[in-house]
DOTOR-48799 format. One line per field, with one value per residue: chain; x, y, z of N, C-alpha, C in turn; residue in one letter; residue number from 1. Coordinates in steps of 0.2 Angstrom, whole numbers, plus 2048, in hexadecimal, padded with zeros to 3 digits. Layout:
filum (A | ...)
n.c1 (X | ...)
n.c2 (Y | ...)
n.c3 (Z | ...)
ca.c1 (X | ...)
ca.c2 (Y | ...)
ca.c3 (Z | ...)
c.c1 (X | ...)
c.c2 (Y | ...)
c.c3 (Z | ...)
setor (A | ...)
pami (NUM | ...)
***
This chain:
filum (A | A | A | A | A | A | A | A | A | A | A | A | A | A | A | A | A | A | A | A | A | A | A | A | A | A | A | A | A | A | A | A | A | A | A | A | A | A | A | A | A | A | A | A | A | A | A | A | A | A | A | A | A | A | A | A | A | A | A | A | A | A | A | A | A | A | A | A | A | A | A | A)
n.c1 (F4E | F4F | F5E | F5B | F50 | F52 | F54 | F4A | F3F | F46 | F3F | F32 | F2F | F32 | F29 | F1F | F21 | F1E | F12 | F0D | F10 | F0A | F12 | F16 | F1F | F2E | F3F | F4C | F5E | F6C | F74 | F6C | F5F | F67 | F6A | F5D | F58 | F62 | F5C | F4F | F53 | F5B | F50 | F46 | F4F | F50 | F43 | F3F | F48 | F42 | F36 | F3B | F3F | F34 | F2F | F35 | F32 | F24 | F23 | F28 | F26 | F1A | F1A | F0D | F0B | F00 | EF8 | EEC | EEB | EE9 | EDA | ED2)
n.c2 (1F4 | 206 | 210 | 21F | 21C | 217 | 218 | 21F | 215 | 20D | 218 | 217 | 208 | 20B | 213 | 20C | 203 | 20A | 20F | 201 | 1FE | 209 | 214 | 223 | 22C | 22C | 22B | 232 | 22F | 23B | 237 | 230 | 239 | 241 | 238 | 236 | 241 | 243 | 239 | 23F | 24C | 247 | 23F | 249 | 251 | 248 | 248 | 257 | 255 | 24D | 253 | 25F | 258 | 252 | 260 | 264 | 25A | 25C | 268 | 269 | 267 | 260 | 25C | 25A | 252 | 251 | 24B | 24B | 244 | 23C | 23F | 235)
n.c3 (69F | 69F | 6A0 | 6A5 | 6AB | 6B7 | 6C5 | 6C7 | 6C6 | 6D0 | 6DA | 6D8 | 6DD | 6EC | 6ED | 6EC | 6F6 | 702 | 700 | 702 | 70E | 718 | 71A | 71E | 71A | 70E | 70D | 704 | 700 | 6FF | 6F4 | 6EC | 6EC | 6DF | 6D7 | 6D2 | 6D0 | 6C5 | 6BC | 6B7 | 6B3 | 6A7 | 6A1 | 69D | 695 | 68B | 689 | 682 | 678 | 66F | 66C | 667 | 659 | 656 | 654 | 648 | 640 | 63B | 639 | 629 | 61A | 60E | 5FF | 5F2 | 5E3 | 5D7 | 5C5 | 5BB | 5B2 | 5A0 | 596 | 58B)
ca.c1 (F4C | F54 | F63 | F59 | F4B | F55 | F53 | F42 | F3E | F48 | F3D | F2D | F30 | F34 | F25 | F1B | F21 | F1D | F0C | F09 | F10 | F07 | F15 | F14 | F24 | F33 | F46 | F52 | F64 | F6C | F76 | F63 | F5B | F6A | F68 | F57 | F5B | F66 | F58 | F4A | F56 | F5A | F48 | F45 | F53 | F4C | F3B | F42 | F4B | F3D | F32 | F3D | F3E | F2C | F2B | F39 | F2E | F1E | F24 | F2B | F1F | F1A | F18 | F0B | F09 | EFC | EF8 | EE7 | EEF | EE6 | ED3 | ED1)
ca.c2 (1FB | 20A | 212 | 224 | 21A | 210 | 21B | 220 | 20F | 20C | 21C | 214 | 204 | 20D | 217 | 207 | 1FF | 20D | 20F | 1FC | 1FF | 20D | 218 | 22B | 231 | 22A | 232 | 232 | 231 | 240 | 233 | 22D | 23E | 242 | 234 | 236 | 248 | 242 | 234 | 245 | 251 | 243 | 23F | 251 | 253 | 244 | 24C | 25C | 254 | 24B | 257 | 262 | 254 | 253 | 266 | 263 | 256 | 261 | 26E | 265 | 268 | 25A | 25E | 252 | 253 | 24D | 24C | 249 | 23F | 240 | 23B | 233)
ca.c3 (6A2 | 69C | 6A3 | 6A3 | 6B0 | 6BC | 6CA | 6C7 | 6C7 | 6D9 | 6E1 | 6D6 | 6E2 | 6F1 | 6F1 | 6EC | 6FD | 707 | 703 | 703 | 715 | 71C | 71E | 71C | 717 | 70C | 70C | 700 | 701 | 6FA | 6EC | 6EB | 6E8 | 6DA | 6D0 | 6CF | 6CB | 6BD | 6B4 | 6B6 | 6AE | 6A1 | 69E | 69A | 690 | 686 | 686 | 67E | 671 | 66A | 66B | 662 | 655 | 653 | 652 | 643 | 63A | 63B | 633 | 624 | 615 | 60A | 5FB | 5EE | 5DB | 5D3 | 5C3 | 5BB | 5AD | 59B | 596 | 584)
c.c1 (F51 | F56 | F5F | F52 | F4A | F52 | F4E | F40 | F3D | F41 | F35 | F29 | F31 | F2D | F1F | F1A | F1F | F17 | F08 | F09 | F0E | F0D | F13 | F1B | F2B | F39 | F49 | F58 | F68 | F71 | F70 | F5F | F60 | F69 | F61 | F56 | F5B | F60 | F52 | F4C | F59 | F55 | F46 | F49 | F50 | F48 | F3C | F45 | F46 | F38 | F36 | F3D | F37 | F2B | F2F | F33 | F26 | F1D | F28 | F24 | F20 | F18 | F17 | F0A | F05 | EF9 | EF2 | EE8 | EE7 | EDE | ED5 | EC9)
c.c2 (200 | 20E | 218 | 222 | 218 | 213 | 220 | 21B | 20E | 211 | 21A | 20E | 206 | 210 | 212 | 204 | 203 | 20F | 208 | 1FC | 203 | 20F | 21E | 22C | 22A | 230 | 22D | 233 | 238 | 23D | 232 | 231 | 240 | 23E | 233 | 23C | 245 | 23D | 23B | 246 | 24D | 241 | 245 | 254 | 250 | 245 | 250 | 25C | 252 | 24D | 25E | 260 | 254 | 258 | 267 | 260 | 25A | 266 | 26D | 265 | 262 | 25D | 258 | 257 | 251 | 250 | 24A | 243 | 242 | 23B | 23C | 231)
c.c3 (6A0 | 6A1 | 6A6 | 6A9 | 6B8 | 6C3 | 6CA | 6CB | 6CD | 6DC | 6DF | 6DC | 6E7 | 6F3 | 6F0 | 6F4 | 701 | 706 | 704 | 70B | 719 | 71C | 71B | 71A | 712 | 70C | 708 | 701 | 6FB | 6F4 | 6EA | 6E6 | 6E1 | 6D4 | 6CE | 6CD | 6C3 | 6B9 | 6B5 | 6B0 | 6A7 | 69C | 699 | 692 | 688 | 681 | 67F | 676 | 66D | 668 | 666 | 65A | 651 | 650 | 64A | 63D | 638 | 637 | 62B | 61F | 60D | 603 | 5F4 | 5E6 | 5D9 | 5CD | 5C1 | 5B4 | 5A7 | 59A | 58B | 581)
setor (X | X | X | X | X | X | X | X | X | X | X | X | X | X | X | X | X | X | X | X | X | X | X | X | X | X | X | X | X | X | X | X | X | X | X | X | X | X | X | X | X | X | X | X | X | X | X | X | X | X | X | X | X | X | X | X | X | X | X | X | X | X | X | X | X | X | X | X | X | X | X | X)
pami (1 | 2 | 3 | 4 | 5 | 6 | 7 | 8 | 9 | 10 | 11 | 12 | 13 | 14 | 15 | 16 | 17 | 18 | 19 | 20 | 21 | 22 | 23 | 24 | 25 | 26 | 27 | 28 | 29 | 30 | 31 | 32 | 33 | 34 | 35 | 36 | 37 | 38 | 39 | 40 | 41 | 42 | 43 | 44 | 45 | 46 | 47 | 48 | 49 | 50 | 51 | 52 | 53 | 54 | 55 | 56 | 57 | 58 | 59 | 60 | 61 | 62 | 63 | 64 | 65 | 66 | 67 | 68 | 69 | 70 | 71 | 72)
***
């Protein structure tokens, strides 16, 4: 599991239990809600970079030769 999920994960299961249990609400601890912050804001950050990456590769121009070679 990746570092960057972990506490996703955790509120993942947490929110699994509470609708296999009929409950209406879940709370978070304010360490809780933080570290779930910090893997978001991670994520995101994640996102952005690869999406920069991609918009790098995309604009990158290939450039082909071809020659029709000679006829005898």
């Amino acid at each position: 599991m990746d570092n960057f999920t972990y506490h996703i994960s955790l509120l993942n299961d947490r929110i699994r239990a509470m609708n296999q249990t009929h409950k209406s609400e879940l709370r978070l601890t304010a360490v809780e809600a933080n570290n779930l912050l910090s893997d978001i804001v991670s994520l995101l950050t994640q996102v952005a970079s690869l999406k920069q990456q991609l918009d790098v590769a995309n604009t990158q121009v290939v450039e082909v030769v071809m020659d029709g070679g000679g006829f005898k």
